[in-house]
C-alpha positions in Angstrom: 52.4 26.0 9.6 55.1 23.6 11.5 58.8 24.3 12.7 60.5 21.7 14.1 62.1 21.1 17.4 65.0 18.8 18.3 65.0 17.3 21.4 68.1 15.6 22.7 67.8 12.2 23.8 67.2 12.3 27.7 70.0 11.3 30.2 68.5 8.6 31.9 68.4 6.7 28.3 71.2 4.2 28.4 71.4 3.2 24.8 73.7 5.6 22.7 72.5 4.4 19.5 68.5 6.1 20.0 68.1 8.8 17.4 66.7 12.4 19.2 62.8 13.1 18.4 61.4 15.1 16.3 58.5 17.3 17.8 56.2 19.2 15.5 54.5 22.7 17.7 52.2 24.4 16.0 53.3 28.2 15.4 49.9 29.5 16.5 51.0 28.3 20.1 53.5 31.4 20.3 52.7 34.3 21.1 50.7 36.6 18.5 49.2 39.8 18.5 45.7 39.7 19.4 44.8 42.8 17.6 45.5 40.9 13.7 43.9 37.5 15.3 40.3 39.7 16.3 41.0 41.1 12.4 41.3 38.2 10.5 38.4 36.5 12.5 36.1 39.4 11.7 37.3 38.9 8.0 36.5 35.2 7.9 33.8 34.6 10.1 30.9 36.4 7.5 33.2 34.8 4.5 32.3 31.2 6.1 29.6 32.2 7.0 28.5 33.3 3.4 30.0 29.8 2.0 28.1 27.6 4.9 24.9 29.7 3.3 25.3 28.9 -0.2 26.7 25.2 -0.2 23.6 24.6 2.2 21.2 26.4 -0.3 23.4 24.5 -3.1 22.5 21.4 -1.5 18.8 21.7 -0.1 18.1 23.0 -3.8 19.5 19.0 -5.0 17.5 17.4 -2.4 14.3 19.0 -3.6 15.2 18.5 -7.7 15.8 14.8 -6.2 12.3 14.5 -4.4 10.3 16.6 -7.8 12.4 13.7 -9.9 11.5 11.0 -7.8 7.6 12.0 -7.5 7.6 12.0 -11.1 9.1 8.6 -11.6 6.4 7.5 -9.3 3.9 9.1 -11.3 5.2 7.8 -14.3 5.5 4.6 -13.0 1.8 4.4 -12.1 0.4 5.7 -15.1 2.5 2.5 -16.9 0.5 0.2 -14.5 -2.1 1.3 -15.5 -1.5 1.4 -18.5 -0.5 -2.3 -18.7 -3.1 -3.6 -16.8 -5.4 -1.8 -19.2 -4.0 -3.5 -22.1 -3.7 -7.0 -20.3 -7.6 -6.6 -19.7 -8.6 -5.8 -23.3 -6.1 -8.9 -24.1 -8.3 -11.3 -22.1 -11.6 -9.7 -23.6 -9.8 -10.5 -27.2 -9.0 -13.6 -26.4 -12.6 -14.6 -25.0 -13.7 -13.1 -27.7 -12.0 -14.9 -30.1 -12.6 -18.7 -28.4 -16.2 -17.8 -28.4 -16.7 -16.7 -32.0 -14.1 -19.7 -33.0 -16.6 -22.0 -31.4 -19.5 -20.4 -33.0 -18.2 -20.6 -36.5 -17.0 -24.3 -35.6 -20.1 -25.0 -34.9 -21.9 -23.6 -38.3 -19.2 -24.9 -40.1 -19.6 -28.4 -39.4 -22.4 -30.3 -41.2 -24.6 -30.9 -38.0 -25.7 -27.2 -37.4 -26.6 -26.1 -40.8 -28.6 -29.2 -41.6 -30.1 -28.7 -38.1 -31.1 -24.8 -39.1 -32.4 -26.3 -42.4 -34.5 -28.7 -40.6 -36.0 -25.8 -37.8 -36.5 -23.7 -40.9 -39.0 -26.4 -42.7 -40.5 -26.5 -39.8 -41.0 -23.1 -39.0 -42.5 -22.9 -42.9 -44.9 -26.0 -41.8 -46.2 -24.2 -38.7 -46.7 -21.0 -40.7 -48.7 -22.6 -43.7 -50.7 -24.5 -40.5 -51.6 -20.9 -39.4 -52.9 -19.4 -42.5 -55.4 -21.9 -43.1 -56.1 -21.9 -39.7 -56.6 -18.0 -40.2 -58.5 -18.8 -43.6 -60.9 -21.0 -41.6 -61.5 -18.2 -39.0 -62.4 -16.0 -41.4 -64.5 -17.9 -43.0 -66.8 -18.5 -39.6 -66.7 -15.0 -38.8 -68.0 -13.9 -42.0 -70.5 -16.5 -41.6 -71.8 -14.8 -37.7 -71.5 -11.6 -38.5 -74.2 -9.6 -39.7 -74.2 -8.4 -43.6 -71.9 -5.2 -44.0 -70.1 -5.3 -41.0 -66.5 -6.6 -41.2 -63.7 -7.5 -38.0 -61.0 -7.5 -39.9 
């Protein structure tokens, strides 16, 4: 609260055409009972003191729910790396996959390599009809050293 004090202009002023001041005092600068002041002080004081309590609890319980949401976008965040580097791997492996069978079956599927597997299979046949007489022959010797009644094979 303000009341307002007119001063005149001072006499040493020359111009007549300055306006007087205005002063604003605050009221608690007069006089007051000191018994009402020590009141109302031990009134507020545990009321502020209350309010100072719960805007700081108010705010310290923010700053944590902040910090728990921010942990948890971190979290969040690192599972999603993760995740994506994960699924950029097994893209790659697909991928090398897929060039290495697509260059397998374009290698069957041109004329070169299945006449080139028919030929190694004739020749395998060859070698395996080579072996049985070969085998036949053996046998044949054998049963010719060996004593009557008595049999390797």
């Amino acid at each position: 609260k303000y009341c307002k004090i007119t001063m005149s202009p001072s006499p040493s002023s020359s111009s007549p055409s300055q306006k007087p001041e205005v002063v604003q005092r605050r009221l608690d600068s007069l006089p007051v009972d000191t018994r009402q002041t020590s009141v109302l002080s031990s009134l507020l004081t545990p009321l502020l003191d209350e309010s100072m309590a719960a805007y700081r609890a108010e705010l310290t319980t923010a700053s944590h729910e902040y910090r728990a949401l921010t942990n948890m976008n971190n979290q969040a965040a690192a599972v999603y790396r993760a995740a994506a580097e994960s699924a950029k791997t097994a893209a790659d492996t697909v991928e090398q996959l897929v060039d290495a069978k697509t260059e397998a079956l374009q290698d069957l599927a041109s004329g070169t390599s299945i006449d080139e597997v028919d030929r190694q299979v004739g020749e395998l046949e060859a070698l395996c009809t080579r072996l049985e007489t070969y085998l036949r022959q053996l046998e044949t010797r054998v049963a010719k050293v060996s004593p009557p009644g008595m049999s390797l094979l």
